[in-house]
PDB file of N, CA, C and O in Angstrom:
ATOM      1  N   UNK A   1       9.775 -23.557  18.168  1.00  0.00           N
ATOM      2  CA  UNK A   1       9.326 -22.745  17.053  1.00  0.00           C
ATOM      3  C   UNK A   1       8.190 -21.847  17.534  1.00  0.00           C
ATOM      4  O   UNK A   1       7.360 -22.401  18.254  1.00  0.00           O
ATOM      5  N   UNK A   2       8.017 -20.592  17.265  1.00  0.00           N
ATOM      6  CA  UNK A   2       7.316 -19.193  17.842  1.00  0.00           C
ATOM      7  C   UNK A   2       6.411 -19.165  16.528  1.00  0.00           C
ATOM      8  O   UNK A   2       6.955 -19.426  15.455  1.00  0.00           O
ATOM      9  N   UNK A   3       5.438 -18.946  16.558  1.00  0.00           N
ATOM     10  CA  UNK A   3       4.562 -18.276  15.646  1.00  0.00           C
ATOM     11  C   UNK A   3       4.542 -16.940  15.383  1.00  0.00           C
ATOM     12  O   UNK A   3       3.559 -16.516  14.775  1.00  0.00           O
ATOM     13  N   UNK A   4       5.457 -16.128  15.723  1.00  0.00           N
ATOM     14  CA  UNK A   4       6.095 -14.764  15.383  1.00  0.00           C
ATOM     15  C   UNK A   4       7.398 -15.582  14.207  1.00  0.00           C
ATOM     16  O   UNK A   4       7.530 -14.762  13.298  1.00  0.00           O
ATOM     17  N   UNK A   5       8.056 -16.443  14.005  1.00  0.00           N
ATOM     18  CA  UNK A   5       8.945 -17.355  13.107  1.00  0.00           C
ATOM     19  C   UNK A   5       8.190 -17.277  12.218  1.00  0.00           C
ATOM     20  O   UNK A   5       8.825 -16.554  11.449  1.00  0.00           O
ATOM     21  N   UNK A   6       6.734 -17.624  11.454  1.00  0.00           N
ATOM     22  CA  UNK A   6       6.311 -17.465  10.376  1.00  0.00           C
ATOM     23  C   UNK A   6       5.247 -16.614   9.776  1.00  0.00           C
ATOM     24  O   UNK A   6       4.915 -16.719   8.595  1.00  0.00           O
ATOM     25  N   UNK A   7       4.654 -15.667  10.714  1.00  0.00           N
ATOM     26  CA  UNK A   7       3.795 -14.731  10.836  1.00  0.00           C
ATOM     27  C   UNK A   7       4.022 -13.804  11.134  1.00  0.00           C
ATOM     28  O   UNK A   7       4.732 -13.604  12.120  1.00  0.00           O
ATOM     29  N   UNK A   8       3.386 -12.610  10.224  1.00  0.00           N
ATOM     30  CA  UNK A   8       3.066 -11.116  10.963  1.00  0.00           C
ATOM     31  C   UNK A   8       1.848 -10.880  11.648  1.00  0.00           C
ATOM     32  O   UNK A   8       0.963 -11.692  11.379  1.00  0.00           O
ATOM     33  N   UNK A   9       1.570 -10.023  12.431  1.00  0.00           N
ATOM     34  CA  UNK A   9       0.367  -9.719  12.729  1.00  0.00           C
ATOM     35  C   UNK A   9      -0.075  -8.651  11.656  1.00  0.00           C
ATOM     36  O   UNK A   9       0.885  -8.078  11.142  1.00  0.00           O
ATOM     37  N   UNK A  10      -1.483  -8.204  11.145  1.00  0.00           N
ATOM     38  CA  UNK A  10      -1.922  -7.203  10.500  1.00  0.00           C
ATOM     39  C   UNK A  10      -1.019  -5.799  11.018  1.00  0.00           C
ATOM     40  O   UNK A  10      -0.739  -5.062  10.073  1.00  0.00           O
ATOM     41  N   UNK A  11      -0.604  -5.400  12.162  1.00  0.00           N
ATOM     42  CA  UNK A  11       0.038  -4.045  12.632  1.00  0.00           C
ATOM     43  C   UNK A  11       0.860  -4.177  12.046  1.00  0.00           C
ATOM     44  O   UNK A  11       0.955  -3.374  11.118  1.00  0.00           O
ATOM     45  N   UNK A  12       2.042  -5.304  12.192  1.00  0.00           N
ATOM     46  CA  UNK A  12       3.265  -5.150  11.656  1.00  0.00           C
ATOM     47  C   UNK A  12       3.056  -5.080  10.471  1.00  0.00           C
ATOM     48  O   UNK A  12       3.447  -3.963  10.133  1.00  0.00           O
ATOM     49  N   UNK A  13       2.495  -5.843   9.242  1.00  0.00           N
ATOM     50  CA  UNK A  13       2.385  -5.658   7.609  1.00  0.00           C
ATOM     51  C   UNK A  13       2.017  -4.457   7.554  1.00  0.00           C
ATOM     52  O   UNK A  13       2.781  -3.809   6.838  1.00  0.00           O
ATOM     53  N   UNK A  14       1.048  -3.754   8.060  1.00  0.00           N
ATOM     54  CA  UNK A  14       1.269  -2.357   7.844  1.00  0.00           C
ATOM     55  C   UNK A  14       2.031  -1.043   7.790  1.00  0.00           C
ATOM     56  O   UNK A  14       1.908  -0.016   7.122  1.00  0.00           O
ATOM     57  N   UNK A  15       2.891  -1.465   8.771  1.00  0.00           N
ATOM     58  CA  UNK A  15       3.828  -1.054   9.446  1.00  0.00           C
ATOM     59  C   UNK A  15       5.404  -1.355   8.310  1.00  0.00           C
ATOM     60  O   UNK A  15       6.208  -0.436   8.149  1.00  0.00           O
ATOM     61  N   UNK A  16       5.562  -2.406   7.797  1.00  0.00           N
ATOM     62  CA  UNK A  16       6.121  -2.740   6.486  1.00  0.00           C
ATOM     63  C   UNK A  16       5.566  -1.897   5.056  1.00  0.00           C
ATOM     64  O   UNK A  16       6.226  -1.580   4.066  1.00  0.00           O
ATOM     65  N   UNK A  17       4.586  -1.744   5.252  1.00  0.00           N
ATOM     66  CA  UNK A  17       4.264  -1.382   3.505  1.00  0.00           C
ATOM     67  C   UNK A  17       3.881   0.063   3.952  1.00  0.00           C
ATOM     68  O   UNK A  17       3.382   0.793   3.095  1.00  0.00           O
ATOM     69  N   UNK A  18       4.080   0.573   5.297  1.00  0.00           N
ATOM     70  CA  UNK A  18       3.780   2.123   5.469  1.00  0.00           C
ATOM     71  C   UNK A  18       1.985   2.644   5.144  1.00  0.00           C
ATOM     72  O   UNK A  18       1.534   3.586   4.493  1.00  0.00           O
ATOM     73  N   UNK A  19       1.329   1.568   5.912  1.00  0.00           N
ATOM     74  CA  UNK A  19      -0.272   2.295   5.540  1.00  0.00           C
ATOM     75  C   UNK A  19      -0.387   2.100   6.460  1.00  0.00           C
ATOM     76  O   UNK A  19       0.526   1.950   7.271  1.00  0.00           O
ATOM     77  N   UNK A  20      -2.249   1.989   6.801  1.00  0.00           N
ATOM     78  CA  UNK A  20      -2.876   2.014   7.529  1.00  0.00           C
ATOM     79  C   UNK A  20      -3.549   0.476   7.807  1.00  0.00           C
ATOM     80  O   UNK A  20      -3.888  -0.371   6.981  1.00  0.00           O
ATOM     81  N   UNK A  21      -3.609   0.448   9.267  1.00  0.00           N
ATOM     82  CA  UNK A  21      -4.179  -1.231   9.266  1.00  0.00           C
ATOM     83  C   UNK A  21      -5.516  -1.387   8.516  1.00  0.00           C
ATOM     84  O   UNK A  21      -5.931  -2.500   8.194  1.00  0.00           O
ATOM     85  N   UNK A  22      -6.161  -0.283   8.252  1.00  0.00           N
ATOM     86  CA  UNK A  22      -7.404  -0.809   7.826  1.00  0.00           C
ATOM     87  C   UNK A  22      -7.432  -0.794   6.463  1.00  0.00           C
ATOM     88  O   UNK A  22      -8.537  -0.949   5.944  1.00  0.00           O
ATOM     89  N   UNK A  23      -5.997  -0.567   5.396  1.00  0.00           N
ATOM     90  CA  UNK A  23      -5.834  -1.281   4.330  1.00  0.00           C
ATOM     91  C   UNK A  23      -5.467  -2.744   4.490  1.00  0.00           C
ATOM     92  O   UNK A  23      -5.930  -3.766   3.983  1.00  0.00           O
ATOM     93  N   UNK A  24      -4.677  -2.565   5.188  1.00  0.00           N
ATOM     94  CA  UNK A  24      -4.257  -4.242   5.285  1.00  0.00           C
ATOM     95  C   UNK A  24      -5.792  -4.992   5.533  1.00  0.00           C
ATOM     96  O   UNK A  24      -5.912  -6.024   4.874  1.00  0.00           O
ATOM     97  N   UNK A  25      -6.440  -4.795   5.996  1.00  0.00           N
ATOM     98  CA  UNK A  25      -7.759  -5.440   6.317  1.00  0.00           C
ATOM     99  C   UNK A  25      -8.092  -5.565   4.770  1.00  0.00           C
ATOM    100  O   UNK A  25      -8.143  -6.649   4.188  1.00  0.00           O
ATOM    101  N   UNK A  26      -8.312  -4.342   4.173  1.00  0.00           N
ATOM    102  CA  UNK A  26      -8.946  -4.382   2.576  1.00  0.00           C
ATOM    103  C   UNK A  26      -8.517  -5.210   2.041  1.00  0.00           C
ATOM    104  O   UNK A  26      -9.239  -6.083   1.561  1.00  0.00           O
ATOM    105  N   UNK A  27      -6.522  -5.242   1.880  1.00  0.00           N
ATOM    106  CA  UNK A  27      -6.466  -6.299   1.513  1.00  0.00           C
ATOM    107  C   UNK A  27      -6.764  -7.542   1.483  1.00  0.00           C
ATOM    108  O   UNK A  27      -6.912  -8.243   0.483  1.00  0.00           O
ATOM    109  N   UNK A  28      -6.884  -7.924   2.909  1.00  0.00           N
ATOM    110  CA  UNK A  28      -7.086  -9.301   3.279  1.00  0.00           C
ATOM    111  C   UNK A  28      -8.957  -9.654   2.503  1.00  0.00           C
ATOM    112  O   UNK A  28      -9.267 -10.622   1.809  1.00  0.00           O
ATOM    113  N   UNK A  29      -9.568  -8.881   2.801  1.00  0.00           N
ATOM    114  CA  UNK A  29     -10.459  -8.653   2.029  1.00  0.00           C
ATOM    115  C   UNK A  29     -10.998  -9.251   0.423  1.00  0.00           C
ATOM    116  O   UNK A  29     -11.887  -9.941  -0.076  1.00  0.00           O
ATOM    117  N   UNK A  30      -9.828  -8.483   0.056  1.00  0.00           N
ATOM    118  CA  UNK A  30      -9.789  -8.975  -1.524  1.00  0.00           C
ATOM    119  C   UNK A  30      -8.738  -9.769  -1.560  1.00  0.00           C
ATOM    120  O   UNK A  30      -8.110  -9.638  -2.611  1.00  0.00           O
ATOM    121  N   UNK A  31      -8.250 -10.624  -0.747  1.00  0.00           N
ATOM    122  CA  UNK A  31      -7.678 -11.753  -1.312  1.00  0.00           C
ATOM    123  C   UNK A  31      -6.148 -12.263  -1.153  1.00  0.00           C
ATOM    124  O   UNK A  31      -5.646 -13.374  -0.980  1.00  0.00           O
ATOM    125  N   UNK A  32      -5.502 -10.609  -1.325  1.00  0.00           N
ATOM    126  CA  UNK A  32      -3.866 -10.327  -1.132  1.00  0.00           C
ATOM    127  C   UNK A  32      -3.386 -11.223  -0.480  1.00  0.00           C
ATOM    128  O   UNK A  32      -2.573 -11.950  -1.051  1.00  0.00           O
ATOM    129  N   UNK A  33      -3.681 -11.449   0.766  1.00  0.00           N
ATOM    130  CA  UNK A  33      -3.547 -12.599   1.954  1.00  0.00           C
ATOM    131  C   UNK A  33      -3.852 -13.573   2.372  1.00  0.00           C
ATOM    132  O   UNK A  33      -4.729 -13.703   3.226  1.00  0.00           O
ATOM    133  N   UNK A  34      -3.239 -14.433   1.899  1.00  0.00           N
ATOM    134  CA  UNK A  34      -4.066 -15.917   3.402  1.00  0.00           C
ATOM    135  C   UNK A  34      -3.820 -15.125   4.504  1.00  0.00           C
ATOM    136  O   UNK A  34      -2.893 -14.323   4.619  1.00  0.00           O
ATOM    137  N   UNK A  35      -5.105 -15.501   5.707  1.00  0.00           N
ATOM    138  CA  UNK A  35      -4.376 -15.013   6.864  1.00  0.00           C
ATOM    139  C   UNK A  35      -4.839 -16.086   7.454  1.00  0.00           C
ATOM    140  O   UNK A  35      -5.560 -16.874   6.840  1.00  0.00           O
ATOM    141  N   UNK A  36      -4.357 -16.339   9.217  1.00  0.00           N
ATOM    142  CA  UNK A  36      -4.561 -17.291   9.918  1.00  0.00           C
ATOM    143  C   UNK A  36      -5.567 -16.995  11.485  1.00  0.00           C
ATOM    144  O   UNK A  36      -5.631 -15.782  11.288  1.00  0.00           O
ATOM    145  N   UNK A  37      -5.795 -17.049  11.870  1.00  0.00           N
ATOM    146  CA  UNK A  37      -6.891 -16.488  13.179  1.00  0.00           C
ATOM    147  C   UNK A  37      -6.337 -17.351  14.061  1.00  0.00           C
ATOM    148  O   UNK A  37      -6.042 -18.470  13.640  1.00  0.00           O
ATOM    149  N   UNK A  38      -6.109 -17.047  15.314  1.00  0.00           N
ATOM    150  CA  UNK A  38      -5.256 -17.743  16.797  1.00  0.00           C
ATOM    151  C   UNK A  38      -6.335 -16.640  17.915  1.00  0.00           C
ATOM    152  O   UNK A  38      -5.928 -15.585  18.402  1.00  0.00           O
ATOM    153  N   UNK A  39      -7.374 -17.068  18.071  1.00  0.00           N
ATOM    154  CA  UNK A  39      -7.573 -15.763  19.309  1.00  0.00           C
ATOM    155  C   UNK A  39      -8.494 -14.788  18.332  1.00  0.00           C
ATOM    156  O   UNK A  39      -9.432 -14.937  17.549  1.00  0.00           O
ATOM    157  N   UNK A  40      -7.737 -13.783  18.800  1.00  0.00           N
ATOM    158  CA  UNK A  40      -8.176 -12.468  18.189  1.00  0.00           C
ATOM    159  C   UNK A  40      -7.372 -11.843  17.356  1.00  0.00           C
ATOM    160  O   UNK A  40      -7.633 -10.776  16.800  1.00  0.00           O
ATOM    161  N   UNK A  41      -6.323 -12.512  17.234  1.00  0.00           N
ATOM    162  CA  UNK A  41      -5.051 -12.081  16.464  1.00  0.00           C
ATOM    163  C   UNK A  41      -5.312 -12.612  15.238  1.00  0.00           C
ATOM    164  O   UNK A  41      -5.720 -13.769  15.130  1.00  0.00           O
ATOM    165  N   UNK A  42      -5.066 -11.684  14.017  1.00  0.00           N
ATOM    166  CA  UNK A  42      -5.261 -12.411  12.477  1.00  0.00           C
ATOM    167  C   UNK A  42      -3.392 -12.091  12.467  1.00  0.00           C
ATOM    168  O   UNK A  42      -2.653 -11.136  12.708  1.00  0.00           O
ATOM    169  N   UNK A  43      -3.218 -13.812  11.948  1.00  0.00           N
ATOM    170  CA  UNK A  43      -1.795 -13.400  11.646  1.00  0.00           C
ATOM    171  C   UNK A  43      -1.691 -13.785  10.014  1.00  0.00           C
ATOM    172  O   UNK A  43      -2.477 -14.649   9.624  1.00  0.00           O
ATOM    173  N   UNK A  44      -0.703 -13.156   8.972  1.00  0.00           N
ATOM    174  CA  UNK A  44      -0.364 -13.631   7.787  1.00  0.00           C
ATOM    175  C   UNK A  44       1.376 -13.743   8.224  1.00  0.00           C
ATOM    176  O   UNK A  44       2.230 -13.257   8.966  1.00  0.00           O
ATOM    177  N   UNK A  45       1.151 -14.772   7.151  1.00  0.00           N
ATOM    178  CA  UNK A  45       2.387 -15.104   6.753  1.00  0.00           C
ATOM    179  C   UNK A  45       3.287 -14.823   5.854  1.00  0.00           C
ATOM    180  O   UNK A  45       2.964 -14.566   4.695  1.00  0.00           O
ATOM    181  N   UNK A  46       4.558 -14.835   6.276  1.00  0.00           N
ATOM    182  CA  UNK A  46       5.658 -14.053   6.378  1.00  0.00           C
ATOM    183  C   UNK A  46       5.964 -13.929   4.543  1.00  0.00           C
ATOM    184  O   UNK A  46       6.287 -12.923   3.910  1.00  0.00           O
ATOM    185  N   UNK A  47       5.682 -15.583   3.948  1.00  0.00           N
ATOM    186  CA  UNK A  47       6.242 -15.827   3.033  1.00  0.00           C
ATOM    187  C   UNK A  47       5.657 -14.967   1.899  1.00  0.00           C
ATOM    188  O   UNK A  47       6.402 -14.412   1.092  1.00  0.00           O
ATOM    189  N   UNK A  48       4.122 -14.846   1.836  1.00  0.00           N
ATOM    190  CA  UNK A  48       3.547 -13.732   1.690  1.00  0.00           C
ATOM    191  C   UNK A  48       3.426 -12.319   1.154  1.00  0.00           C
ATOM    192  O   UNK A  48       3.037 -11.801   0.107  1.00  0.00           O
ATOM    193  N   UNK A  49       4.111 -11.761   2.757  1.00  0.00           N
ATOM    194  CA  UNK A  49       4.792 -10.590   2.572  1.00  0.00           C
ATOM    195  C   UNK A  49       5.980 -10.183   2.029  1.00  0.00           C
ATOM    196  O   UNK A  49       6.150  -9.016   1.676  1.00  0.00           O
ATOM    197  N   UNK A  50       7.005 -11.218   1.904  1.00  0.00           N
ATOM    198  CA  UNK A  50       8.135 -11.134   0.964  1.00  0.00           C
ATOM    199  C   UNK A  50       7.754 -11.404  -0.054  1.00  0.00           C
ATOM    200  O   UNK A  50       8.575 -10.921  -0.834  1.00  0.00           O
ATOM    201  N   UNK A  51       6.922 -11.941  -0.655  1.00  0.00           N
ATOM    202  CA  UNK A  51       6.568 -11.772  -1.977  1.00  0.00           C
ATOM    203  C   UNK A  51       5.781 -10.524  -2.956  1.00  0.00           C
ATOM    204  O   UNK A  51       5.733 -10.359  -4.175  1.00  0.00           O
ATOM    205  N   UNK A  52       5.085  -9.591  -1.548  1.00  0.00           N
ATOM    206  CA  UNK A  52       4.046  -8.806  -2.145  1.00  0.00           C
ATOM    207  C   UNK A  52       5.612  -7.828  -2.015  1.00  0.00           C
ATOM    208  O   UNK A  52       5.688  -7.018  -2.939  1.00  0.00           O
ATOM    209  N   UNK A  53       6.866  -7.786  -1.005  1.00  0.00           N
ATOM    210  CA  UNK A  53       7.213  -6.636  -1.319  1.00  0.00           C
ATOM    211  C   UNK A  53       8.276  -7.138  -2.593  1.00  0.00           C
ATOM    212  O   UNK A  53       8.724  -6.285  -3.360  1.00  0.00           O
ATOM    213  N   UNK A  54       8.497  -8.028  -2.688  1.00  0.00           N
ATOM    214  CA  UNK A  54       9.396  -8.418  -3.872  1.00  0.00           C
ATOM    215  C   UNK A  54       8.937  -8.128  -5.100  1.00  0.00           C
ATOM    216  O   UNK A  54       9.814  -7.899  -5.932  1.00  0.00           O
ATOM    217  N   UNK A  55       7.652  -8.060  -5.514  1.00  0.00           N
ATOM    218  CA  UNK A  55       6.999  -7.699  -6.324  1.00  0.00           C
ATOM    219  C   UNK A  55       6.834  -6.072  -6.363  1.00  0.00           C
ATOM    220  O   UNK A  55       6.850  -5.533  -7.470  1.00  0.00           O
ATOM    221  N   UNK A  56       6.719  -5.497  -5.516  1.00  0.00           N
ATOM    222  CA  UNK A  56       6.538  -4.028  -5.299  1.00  0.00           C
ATOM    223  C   UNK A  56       8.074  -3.365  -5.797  1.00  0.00           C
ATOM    224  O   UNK A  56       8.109  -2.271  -6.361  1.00  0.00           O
ATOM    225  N   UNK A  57       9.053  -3.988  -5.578  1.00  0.00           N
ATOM    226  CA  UNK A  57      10.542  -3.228  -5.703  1.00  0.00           C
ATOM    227  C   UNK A  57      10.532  -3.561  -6.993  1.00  0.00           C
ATOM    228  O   UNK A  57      10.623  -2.661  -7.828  1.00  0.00           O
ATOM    229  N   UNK A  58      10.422  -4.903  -7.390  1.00  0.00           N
ATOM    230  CA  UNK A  58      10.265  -5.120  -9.151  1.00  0.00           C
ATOM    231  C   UNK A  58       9.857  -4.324  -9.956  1.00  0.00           C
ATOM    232  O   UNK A  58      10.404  -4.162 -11.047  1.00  0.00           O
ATOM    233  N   UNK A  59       8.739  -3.627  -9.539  1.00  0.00           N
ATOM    234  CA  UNK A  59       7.494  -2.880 -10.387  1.00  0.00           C
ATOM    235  C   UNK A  59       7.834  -1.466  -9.816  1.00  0.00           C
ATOM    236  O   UNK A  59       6.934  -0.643  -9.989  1.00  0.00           O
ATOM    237  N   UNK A  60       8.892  -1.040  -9.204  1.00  0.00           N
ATOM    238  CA  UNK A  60       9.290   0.332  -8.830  1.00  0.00           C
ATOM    239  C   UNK A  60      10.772   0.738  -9.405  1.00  0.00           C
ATOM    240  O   UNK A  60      11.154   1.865  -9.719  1.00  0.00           O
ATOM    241  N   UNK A  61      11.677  -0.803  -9.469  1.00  0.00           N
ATOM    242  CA  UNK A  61      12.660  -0.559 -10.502  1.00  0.00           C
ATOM    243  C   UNK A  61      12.360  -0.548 -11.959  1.00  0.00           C
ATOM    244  O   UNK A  61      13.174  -0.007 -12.708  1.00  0.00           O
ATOM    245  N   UNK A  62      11.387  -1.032 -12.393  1.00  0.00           N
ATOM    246  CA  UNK A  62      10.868  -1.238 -13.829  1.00  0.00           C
ATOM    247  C   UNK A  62      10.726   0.386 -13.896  1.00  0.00           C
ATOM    248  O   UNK A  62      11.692   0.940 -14.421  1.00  0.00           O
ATOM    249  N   UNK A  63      10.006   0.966 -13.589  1.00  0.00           N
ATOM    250  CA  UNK A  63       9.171   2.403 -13.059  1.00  0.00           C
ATOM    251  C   UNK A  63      10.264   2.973 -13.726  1.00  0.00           C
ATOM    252  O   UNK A  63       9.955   3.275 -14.879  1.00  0.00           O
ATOM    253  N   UNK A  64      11.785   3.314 -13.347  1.00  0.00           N
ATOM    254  CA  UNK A  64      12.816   3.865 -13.142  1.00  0.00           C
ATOM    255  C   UNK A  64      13.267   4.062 -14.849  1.00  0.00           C
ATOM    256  O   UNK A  64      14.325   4.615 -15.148  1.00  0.00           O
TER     257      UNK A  64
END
């Protein structure tokens, strides 16, 4: 089992939701995220991010 299996790094979530890493930081910030620290690497988890975008498509088909 890889710790890339249940984690993103901050680049990649950004890289998913199309911003900038130093929102993803904000987020983590205010809360959006558990994240995990290994090193120098902040990783969040995966389960997470399928939820913040599952929520985002919800609230963009509602939109419609």
């Amino acid at each position: 089992m890889k710790i890339s299996d249940h984690f993103f790094t901050e680049s990649q979530v950004a890289s998913i939701f199309g911003v900038n890493r130093i929102t993803i930081w904000r987020w983590i910030k205010e809360g959006k995220f558990d994240t995990q620290k290994i090193g120098q690497e902040v990783l969040i988890p995966k389960w997470q991010v399928e939820l913040i975008k599952e929520d985002k498509a919800k609230r963009e088909r509602t939109r419609l």
